[in-house]
C-alpha atoms as an extended CHARMM CRD file, in Angstrom:
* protein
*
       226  EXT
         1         1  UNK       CA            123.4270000000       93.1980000000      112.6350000000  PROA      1               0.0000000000
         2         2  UNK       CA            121.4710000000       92.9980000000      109.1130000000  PROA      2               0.0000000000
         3         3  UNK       CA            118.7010000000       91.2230000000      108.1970000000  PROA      3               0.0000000000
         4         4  UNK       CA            119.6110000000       87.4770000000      106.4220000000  PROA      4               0.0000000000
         5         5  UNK       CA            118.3500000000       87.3250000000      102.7010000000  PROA      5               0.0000000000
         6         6  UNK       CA            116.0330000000       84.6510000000      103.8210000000  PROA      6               0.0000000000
         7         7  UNK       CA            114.4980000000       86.9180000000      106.7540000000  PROA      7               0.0000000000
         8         8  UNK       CA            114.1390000000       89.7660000000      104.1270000000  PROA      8               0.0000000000
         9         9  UNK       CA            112.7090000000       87.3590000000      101.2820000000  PROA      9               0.0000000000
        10        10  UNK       CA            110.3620000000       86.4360000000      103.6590000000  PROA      10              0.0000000000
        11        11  UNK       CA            109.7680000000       89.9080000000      104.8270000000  PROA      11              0.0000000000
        12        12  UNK       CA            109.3000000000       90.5570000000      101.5610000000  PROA      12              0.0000000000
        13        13  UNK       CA            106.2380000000       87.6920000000      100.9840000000  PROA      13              0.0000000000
        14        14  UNK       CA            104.6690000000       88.7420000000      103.7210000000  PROA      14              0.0000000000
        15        15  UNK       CA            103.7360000000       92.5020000000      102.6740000000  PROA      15              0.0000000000
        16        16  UNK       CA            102.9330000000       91.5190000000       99.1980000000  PROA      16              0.0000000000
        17        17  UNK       CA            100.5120000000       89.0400000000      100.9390000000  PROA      17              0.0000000000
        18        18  UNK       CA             99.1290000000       92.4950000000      102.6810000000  PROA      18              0.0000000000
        19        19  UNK       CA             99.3880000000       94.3110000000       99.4180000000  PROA      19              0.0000000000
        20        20  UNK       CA             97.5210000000       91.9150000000       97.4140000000  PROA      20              0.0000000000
        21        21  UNK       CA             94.5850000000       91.7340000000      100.3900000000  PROA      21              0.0000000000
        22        22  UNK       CA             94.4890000000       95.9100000000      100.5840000000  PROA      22              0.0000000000
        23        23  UNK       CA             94.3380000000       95.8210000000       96.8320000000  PROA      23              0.0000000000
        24        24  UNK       CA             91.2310000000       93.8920000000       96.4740000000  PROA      24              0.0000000000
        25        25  UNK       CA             89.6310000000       96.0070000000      100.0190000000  PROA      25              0.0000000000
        26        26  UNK       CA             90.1860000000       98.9620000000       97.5980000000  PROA      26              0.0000000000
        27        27  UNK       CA             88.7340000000       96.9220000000       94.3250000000  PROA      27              0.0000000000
        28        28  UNK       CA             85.5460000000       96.4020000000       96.6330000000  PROA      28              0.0000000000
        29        29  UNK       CA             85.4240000000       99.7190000000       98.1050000000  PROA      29              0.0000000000
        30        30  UNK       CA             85.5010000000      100.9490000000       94.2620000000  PROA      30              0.0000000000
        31        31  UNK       CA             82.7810000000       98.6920000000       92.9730000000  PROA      31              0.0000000000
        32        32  UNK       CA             80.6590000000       99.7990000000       96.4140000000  PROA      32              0.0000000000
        33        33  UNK       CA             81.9030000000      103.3100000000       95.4530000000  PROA      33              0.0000000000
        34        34  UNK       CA             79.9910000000      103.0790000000       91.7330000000  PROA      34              0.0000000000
        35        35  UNK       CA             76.9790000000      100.7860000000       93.1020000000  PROA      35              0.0000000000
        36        36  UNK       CA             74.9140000000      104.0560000000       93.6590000000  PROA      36              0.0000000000
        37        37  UNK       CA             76.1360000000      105.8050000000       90.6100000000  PROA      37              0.0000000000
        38        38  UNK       CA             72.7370000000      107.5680000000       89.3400000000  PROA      38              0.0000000000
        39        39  UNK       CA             71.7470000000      108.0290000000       85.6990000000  PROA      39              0.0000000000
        40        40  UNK       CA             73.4200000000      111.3450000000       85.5760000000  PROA      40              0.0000000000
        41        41  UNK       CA             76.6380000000      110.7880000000       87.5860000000  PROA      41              0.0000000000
        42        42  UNK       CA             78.7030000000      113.4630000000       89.1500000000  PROA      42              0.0000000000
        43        43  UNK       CA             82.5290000000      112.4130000000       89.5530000000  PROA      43              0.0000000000
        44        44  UNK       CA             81.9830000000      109.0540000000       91.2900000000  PROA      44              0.0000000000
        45        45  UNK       CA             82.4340000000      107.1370000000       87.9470000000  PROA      45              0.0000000000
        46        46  UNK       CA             85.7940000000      108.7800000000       87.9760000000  PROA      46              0.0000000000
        47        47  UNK       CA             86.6670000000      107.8150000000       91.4090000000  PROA      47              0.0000000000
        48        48  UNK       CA             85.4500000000      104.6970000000       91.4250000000  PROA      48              0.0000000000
        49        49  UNK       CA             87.2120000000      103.8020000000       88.0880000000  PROA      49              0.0000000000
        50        50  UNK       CA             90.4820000000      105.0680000000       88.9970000000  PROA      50              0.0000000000
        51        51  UNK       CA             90.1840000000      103.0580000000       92.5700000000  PROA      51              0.0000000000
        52        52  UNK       CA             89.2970000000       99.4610000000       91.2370000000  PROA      52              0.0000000000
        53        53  UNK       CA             91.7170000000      100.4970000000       88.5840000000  PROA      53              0.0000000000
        54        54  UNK       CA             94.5560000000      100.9020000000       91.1220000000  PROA      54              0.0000000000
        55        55  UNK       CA             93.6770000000       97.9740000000       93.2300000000  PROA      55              0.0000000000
        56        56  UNK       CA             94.3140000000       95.8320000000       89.8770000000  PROA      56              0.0000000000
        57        57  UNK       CA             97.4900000000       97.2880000000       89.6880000000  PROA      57              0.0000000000
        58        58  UNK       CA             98.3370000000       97.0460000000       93.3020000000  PROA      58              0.0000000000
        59        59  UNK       CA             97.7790000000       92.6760000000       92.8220000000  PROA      59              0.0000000000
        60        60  UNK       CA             99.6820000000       92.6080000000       89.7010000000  PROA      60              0.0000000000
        61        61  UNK       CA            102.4070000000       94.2400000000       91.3770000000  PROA      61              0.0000000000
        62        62  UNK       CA            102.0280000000       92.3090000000       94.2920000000  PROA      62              0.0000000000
        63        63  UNK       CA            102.1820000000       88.7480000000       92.7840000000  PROA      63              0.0000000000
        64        64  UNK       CA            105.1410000000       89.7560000000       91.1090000000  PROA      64              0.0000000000
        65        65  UNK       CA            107.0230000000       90.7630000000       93.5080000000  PROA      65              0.0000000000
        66        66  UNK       CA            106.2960000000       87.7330000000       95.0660000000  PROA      66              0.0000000000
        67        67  UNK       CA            107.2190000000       85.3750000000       92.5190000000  PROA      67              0.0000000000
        68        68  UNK       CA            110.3610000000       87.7160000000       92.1370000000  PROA      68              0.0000000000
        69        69  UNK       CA            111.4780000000       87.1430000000       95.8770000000  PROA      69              0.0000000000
        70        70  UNK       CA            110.6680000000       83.3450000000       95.7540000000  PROA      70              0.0000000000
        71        71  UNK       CA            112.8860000000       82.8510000000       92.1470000000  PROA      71              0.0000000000
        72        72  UNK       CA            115.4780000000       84.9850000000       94.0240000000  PROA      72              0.0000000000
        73        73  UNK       CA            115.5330000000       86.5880000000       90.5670000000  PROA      73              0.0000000000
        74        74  UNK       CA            117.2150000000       89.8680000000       90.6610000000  PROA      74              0.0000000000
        75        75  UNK       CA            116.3960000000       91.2440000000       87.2380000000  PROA      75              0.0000000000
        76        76  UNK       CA            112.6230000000       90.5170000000       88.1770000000  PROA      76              0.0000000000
        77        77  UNK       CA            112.8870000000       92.2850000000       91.5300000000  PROA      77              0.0000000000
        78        78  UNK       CA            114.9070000000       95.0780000000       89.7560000000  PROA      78              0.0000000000
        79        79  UNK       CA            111.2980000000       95.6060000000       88.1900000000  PROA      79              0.0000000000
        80        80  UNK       CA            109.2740000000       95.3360000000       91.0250000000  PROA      80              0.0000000000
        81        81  UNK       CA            111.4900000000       97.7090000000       93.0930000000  PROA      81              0.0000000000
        82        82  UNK       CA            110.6830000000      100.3400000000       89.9120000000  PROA      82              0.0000000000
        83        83  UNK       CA            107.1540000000       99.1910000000       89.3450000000  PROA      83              0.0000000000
        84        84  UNK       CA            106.2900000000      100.0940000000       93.5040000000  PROA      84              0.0000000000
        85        85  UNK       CA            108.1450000000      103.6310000000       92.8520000000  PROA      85              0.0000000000
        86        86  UNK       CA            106.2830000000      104.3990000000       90.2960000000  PROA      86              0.0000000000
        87        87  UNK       CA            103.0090000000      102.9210000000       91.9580000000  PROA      87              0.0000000000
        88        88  UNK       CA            103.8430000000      105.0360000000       95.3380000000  PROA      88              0.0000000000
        89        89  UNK       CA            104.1370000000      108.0960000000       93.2320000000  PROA      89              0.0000000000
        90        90  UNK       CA            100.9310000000      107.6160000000       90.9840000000  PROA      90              0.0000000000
        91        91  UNK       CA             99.3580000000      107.1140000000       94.5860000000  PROA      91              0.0000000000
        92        92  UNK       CA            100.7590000000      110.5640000000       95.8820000000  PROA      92              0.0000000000
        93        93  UNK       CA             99.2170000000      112.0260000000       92.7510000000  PROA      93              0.0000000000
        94        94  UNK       CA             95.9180000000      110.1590000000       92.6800000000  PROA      94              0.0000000000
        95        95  UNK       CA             95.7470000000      111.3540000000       96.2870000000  PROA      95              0.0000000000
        96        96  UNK       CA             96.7300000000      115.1520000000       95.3850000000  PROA      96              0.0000000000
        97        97  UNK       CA             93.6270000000      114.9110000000       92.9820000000  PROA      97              0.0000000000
        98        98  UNK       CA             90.7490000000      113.5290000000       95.6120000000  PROA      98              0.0000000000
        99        99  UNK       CA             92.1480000000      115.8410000000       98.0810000000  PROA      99              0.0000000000
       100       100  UNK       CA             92.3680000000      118.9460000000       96.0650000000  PROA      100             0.0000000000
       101       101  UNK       CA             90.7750000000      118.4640000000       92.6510000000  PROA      101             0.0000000000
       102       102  UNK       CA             91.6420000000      119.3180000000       88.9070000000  PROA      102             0.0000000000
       103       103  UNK       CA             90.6100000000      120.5860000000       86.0800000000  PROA      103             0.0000000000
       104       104  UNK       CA             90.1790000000      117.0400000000       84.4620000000  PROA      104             0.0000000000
       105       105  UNK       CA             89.8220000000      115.1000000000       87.9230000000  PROA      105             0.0000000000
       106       106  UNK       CA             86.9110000000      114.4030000000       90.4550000000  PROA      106             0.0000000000
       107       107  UNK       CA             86.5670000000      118.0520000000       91.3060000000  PROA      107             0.0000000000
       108       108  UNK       CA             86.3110000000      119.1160000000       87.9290000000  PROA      108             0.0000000000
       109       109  UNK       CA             83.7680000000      116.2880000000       87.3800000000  PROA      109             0.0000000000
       110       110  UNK       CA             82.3700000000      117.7810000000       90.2660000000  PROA      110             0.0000000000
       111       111  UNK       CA             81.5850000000      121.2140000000       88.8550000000  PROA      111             0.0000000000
       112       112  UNK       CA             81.0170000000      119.8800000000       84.9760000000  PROA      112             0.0000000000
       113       113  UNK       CA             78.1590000000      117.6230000000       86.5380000000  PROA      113             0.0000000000
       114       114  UNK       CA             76.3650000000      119.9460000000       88.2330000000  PROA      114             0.0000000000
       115       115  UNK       CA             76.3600000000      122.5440000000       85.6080000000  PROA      115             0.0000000000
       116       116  UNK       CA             75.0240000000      120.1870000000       82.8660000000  PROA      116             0.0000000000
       117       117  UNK       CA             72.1290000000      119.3460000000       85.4520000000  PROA      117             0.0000000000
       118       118  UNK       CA             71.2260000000      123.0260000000       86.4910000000  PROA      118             0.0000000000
       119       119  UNK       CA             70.9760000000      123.8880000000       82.2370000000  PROA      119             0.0000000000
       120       120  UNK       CA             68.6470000000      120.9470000000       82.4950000000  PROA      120             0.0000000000
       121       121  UNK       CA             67.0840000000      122.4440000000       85.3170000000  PROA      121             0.0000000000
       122       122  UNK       CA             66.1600000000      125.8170000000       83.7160000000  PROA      122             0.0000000000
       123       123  UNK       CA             64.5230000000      123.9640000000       80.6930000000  PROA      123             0.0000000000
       124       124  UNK       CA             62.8960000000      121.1080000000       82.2220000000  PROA      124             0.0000000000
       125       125  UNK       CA             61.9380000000      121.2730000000       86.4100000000  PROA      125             0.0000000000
       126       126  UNK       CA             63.2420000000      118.1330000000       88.4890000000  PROA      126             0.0000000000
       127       127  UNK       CA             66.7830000000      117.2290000000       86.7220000000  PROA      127             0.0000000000
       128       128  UNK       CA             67.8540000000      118.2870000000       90.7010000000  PROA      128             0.0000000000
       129       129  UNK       CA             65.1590000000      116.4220000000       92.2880000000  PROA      129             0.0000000000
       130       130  UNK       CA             66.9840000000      113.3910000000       93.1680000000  PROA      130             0.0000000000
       131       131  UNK       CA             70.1230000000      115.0590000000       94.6890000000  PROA      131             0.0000000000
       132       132  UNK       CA             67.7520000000      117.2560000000       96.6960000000  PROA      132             0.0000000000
       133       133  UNK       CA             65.5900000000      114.7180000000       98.3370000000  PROA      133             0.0000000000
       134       134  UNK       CA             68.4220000000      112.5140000000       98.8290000000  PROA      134             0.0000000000
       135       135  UNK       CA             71.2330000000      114.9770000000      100.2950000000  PROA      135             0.0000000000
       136       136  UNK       CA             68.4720000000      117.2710000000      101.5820000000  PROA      136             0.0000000000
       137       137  UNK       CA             69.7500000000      120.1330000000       99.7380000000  PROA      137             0.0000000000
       138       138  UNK       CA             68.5470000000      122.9910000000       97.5210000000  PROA      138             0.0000000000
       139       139  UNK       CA             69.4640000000      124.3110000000       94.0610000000  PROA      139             0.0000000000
       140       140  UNK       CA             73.5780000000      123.8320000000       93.0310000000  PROA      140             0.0000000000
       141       141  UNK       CA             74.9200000000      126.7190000000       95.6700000000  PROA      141             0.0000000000
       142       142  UNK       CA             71.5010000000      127.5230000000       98.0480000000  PROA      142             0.0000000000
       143       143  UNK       CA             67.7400000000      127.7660000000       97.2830000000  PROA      143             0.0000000000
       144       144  UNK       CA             68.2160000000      131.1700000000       95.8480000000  PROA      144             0.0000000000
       145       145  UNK       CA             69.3100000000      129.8320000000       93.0000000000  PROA      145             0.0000000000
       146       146  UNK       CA             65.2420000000      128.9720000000       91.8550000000  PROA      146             0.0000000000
       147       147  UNK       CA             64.3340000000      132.3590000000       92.1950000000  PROA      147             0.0000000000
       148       148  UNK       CA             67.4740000000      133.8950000000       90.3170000000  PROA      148             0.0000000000
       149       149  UNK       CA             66.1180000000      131.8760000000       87.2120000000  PROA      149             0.0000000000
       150       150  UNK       CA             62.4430000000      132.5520000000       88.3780000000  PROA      150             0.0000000000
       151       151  UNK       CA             61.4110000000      129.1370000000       89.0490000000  PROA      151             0.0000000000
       152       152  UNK       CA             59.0070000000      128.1910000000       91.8920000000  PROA      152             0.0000000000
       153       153  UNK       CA             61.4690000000      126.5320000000       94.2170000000  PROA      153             0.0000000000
       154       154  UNK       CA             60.2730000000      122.5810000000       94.4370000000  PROA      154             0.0000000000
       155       155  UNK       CA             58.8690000000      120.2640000000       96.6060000000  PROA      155             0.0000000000
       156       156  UNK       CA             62.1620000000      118.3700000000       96.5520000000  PROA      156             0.0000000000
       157       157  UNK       CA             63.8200000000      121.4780000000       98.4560000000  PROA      157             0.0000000000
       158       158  UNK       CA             61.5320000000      120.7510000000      101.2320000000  PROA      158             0.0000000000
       159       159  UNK       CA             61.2470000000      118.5570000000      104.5120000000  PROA      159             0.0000000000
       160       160  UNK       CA             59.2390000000      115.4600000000      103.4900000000  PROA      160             0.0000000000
       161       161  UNK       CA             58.3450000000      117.7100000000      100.4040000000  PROA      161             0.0000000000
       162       162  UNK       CA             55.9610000000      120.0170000000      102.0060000000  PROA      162             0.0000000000
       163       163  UNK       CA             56.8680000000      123.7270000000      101.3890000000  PROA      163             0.0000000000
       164       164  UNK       CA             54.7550000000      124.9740000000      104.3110000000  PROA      164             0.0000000000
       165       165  UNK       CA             57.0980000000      127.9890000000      105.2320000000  PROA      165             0.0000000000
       166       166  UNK       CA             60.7040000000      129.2980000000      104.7590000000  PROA      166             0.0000000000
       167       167  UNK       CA             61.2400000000      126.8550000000      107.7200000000  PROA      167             0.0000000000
       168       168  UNK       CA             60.9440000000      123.9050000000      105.5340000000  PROA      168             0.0000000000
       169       169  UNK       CA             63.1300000000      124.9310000000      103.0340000000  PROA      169             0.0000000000
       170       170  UNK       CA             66.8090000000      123.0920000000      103.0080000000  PROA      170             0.0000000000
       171       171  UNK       CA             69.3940000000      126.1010000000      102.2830000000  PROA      171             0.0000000000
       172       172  UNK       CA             72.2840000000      124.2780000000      101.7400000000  PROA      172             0.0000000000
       173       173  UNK       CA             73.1470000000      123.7450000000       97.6730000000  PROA      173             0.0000000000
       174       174  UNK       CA             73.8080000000      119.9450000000       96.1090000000  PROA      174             0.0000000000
       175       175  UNK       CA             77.0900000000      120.7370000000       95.1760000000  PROA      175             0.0000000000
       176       176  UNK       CA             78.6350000000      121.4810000000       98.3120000000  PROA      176             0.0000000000
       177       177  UNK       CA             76.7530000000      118.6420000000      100.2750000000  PROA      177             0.0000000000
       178       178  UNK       CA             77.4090000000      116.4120000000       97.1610000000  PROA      178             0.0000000000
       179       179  UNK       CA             81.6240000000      117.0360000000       98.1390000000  PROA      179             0.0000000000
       180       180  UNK       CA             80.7280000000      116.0990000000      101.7830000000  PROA      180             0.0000000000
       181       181  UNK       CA             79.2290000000      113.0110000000      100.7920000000  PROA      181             0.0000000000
       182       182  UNK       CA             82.4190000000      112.3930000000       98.7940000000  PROA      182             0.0000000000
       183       183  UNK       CA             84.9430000000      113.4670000000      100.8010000000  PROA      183             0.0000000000
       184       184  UNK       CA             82.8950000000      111.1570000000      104.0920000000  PROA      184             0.0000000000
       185       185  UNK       CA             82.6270000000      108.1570000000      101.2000000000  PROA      185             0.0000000000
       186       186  UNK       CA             86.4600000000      108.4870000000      100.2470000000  PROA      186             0.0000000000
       187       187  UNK       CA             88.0790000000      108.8990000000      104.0090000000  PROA      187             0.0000000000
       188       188  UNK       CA             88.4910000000      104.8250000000      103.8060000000  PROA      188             0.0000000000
       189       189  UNK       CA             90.6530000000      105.2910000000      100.3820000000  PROA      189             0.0000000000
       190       190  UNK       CA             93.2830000000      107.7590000000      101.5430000000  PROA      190             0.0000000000
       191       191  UNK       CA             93.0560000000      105.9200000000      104.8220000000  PROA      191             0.0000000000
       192       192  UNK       CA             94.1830000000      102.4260000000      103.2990000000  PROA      192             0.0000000000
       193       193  UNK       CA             96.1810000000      104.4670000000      100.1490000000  PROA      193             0.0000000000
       194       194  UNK       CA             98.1520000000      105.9540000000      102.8810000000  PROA      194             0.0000000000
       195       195  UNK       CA             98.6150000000      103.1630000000      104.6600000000  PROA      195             0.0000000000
       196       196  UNK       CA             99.4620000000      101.2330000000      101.1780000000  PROA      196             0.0000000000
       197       197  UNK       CA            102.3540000000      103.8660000000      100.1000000000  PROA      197             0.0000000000
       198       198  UNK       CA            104.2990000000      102.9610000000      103.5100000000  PROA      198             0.0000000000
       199       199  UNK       CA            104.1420000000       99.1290000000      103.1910000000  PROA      199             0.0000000000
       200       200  UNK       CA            105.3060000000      100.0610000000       99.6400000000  PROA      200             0.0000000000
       201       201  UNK       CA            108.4780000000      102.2360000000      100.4340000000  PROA      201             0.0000000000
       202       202  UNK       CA            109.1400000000       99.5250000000      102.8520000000  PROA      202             0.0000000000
       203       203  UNK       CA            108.4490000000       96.8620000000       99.9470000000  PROA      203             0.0000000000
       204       204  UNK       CA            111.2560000000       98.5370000000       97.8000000000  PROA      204             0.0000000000
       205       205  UNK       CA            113.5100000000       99.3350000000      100.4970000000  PROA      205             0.0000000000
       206       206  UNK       CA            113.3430000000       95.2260000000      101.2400000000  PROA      206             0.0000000000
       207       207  UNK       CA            113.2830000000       94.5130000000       97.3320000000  PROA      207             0.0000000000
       208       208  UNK       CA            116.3020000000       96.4760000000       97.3440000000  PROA      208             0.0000000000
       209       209  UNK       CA            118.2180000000       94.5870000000       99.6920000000  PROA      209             0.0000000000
       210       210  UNK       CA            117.5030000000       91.6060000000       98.4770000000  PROA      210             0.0000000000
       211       211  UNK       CA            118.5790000000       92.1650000000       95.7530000000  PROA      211             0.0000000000
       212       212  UNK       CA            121.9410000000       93.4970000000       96.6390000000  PROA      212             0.0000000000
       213       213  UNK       CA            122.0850000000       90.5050000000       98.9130000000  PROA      213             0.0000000000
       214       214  UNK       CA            121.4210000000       88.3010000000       95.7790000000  PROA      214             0.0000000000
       215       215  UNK       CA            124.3970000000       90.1930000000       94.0740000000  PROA      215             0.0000000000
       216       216  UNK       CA            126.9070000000       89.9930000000       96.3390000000  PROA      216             0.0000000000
       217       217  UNK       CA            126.2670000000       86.3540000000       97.0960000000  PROA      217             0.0000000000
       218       218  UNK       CA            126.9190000000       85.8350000000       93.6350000000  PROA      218             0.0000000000
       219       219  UNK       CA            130.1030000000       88.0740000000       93.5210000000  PROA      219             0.0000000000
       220       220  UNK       CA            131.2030000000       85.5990000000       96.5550000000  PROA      220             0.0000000000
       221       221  UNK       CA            131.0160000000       82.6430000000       94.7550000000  PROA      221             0.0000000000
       222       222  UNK       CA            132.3640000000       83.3740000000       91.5130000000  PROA      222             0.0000000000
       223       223  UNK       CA            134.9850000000       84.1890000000       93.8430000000  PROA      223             0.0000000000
       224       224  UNK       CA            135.3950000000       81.3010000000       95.1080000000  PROA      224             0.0000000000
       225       225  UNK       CA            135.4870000000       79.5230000000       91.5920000000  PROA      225             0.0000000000
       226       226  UNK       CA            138.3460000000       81.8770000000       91.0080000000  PROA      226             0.0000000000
């Protein structure tokens, strides 16, 4: 037995209600995600543009559909069933790019950032200082780096920034504890993204059939008039 149209219109409020609330978790996790943004920023201005930017886009959508389902106005939800494909598969690819990286996404920003501070580096000691005290790490790959461009190694690479022996010394490099931190700090977005792109494809599936319930109720009664 299918749904009613009134059970699926209200279906249908109900996870745009749940799509609007996700939406502005993910505009708050964005603006959290930026609130430690540093001078020199290294792909988190990217991310955390590109989130708040999508949670926007996730209320928009969300409102509409809901006005759409309460109008019972099938060109309108027509739209919205396009406008949450769309959204699901800009998600899939916004997901593709925190996961894996391009050239021109967060892993690129990644690698650009960290290049531009280790030229500063060679000129000018301490343009890694901050990543190093704060991630406890050493150099962009390991603390070898230093004495490749035959700088004293400093006292940022050390435990409470007292080079007393080799001991004291962190090994690990900024960038790849930098994509830790990242990857830790973005688990909650692919968690609620992934969680968002079901809801959707059930959103469109239920947009759908409302829509072809809206139809063929109006096929019936210009039947009737017949």
């Amino acid at each position: 037995m299918g749904l009613s149209d009134t059970t699926v219109k209200h279906l249908l409020l109900l996870l745009n209600f749940v799509y609007a609330v996700l939406g502005l978790l993910l505009i708050g996790f964005g603006i959290f995600f930026l609130a430690y943004v540093t001078t020199i920023s290294i792909g988190e201005n990217v991310a955390g543009g590109l989130i708040i930017g999508l949670g926007v886009v996730i209320i928009i959508i969300a409102i509409f559909g809901c006005l759409a389902a309460i109008h019972e106005a099938p060109r309108r939800l027509l739209i919205y069933v396009v406008a949450v494909v769309v959204l699901i598969l800009t998600q899939l690819l916004f997901l593709s790019m925190v996961s894996n990286g391009t050239k021109d996404g967060i892993s690129g920003s990644i690698n650009e950032g960290f290049e531009k501070l280790w030229d500063m580096e060679r000129n000018e000691t301490g343009a890694l200082s901050y990543y190093e005290s704060w991630l406890h790490c050493c150099g962009v790959n390991n603390s070898e780096d230093y004495f490749v461009i035959h700088h004293a190694v400093p006292k940022s690479c050390c435990i409470d920034q007292k080079c007393i022996d080799d001991s004291s010394l962190y090994k690990v490099g900024c960038k790849s504890k930098f994509v830790e931190y990242l990857d830790d700090r973005l688990l909650v977005f692919k968690i609620v993204s992934w969680l968002l792109i079901l809801g959707e494809a059930v959103g469109a599936s239920l947009g759908w059939f409302l829509l072809t319930g809206l139809k063929n109720q109006d096929r019936r009664n210009n039947a009737v008039w017949m």
